[in-house]
C-alpha positions in Angstrom: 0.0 0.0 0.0 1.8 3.4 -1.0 2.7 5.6 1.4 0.4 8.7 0.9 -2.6 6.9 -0.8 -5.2 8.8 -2.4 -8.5 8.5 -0.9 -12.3 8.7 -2.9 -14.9 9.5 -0.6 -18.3 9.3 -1.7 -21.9 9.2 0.4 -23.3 6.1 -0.4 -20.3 3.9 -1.9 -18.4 1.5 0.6 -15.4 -1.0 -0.9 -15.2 -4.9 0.3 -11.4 -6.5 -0.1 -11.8 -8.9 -3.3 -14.9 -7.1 -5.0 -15.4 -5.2 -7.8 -16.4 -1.7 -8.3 -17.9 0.3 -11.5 -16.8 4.2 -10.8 -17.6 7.0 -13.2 -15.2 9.5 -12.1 -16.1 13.3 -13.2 -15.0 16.0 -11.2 -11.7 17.2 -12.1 -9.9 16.7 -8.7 -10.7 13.3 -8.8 -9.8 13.3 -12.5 -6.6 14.1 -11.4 -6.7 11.8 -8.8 -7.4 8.7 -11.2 -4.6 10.4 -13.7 -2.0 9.7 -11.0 -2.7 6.7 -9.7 -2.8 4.9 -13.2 0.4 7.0 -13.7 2.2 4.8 -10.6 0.5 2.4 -8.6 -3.3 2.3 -9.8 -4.0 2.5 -5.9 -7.2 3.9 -4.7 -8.1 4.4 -1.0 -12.2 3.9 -1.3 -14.1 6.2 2.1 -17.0 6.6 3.2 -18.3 10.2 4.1 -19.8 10.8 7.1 -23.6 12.6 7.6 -23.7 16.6 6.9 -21.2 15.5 3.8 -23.6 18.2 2.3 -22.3 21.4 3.7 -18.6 21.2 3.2 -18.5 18.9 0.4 -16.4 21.2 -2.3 -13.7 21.1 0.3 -13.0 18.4 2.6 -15.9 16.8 4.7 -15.2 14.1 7.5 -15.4 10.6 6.7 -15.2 7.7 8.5 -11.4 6.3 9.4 -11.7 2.9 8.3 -11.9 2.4 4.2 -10.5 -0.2 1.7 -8.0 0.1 -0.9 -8.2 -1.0 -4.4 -6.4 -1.3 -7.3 -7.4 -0.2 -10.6 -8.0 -3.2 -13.1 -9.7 -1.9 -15.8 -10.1 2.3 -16.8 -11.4 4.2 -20.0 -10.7 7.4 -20.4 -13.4 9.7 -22.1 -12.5 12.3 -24.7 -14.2 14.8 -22.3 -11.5 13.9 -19.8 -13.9 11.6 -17.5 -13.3 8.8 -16.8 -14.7 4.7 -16.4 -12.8 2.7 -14.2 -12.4 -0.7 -12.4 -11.7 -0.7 -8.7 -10.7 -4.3 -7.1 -11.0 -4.3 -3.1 -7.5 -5.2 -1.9 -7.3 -5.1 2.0 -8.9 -2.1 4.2 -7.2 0.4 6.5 -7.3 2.8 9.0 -6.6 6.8 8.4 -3.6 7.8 10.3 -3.3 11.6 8.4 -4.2 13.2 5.6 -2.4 15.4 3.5 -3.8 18.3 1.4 -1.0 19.2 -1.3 -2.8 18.5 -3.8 -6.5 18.9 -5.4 -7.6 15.8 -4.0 -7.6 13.8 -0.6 -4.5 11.8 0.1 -3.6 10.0 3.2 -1.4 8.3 5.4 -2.8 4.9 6.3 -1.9 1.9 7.8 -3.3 -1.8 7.4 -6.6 -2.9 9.2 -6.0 -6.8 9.9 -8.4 -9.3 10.2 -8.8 -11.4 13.3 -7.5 -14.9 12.9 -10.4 -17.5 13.3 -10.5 -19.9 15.8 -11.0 -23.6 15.5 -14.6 -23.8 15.6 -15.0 -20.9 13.3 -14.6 -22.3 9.7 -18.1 -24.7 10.6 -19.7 -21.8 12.0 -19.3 -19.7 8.8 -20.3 -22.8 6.8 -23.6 -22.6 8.7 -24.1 -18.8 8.3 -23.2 -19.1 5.0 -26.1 -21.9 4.5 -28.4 -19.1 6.5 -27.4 -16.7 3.7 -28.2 -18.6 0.9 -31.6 -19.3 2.3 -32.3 -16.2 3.1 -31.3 -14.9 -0.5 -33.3 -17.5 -2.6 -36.8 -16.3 -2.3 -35.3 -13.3 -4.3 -33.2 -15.0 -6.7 -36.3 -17.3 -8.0 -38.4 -14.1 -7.8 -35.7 -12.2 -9.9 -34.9 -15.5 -12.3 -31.3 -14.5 -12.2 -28.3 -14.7 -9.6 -26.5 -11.5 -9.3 -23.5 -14.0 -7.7 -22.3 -17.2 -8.2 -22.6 -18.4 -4.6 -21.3 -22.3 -5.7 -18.3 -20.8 -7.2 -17.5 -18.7 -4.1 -15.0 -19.1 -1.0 -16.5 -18.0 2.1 -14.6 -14.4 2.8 -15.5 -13.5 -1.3 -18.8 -14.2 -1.0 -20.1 -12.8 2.6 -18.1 -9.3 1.6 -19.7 -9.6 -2.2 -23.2 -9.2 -0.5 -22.3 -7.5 1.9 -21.4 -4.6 -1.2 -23.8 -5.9 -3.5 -27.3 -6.0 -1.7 -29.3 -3.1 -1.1 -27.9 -2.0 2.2 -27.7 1.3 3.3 -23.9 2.9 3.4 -23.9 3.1 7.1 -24.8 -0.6 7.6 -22.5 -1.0 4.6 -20.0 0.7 6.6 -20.4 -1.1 9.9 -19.8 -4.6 7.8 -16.5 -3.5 6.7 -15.5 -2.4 10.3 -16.3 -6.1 11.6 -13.1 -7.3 13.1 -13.3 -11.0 11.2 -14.9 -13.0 8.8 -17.2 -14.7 11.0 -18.5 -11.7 12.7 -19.0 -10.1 9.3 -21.1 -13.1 8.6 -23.1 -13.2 11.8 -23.9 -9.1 11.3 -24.9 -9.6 7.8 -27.2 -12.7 8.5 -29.0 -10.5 11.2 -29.2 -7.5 9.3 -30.9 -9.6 6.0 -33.5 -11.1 8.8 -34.3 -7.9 10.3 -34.6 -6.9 6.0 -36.9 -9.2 5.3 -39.0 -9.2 8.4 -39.5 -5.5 7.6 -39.5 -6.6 4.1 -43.3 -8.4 4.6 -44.6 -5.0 5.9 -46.3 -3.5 2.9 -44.3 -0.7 1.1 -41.2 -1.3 2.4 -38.6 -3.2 -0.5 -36.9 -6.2 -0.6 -33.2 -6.0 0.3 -32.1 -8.0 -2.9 -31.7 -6.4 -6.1 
């Protein structure tokens, strides 16, 4: 991870470690921003903003410390200048400082690690992951397509692919990514999907699957 990385904040976007992410990048700080990076690294620090973004968000509103890097697979740039880019989530990490010489964010970070998991914790993930897939199929047979390949999937991909993909809101989003391991990543996402759908079968409120 580079020393200064530069960070992306955005309201309602939140990066998982071995997930992709679609970004449209227009404003020209942040053109800049993607300039550089495919110029060394191709490293992107993804953040999420915190609330009241609105009022300062020109300059350089709060966000929350913990974020995940990627690395920028795939780009396009757009004769306009914008530009269409791949992120891949590589590893999340905690803001130590941030630096403002140039247009854009930029920060000192260091590297969030996950817990090791005990013995017991591979069978309980097994099972949680089991729970998931339940929970999930009433909306994949209502849809008549899988937005992921769950059978193809090792545990850590798939529990932090929902947890990006599904309709979640950024500060549940948010409070995934700072779960300390795998397994308690799973066990918060399997609660948050039952308290979903339970609200879910009250009439006008939407499913949590796209």
């Amino acid at each position: 991870m580079s020393d200064l990385l530069p960070l992306f904040p955005l309201p309602n976007v939140v990066l998982f470690p071995s997930v992709f992410l679609p970004l449209h990048i227009f404003e020209p700080r942040y053109r800049e921003m993607v300039a550089d990076a495919i110029a060394g690294d191709r490293m992107i620090g993804m953040v999420l903003l915190r609330p009241g973004w609105e009022h300062d968000y020109e300059a350089r509103p709060p966000v929350y410390e913990i974020g995940s890097s990627g690395v920028i697979t795939h780009f396009e740039r757009l004769s306009d200048g914008r530009y269409n880019i791949i992120l891949r989530g590589l590893e999340r990490f905690r803001i130590v400082e941030e630096d403002a010489t140039r247009s854009y964010r930029r920060a000192i970070v260091e590297r969030v690690h996950e817990d090791g998991l005990a013995s017991d914790d591979r069978s309980v993930i097994r099972r949680l992951r089991a729970r998931l897939e339940a929970l999930l199929a009433p909306a994949v047979a209502k849809s008549g397509t899988e937005v992921i390949n769950a059978s193809a999937m090792g545990d850590e991909d798939l529990i932090n692919a929902l947890a990006q993909y599904l309709d979640l809101e950024p500060l549940e989003k948010q409070a995934l990514l700072e779960r300390n391991c795998l397994r308690s990543r799973a066990e918060a996402l399997v609660e948050l999907l039952e308290m979903k759908i339970m609200m879910s079968r009250t009439p006008g409120v939407s499913s949590v699957a796209h």
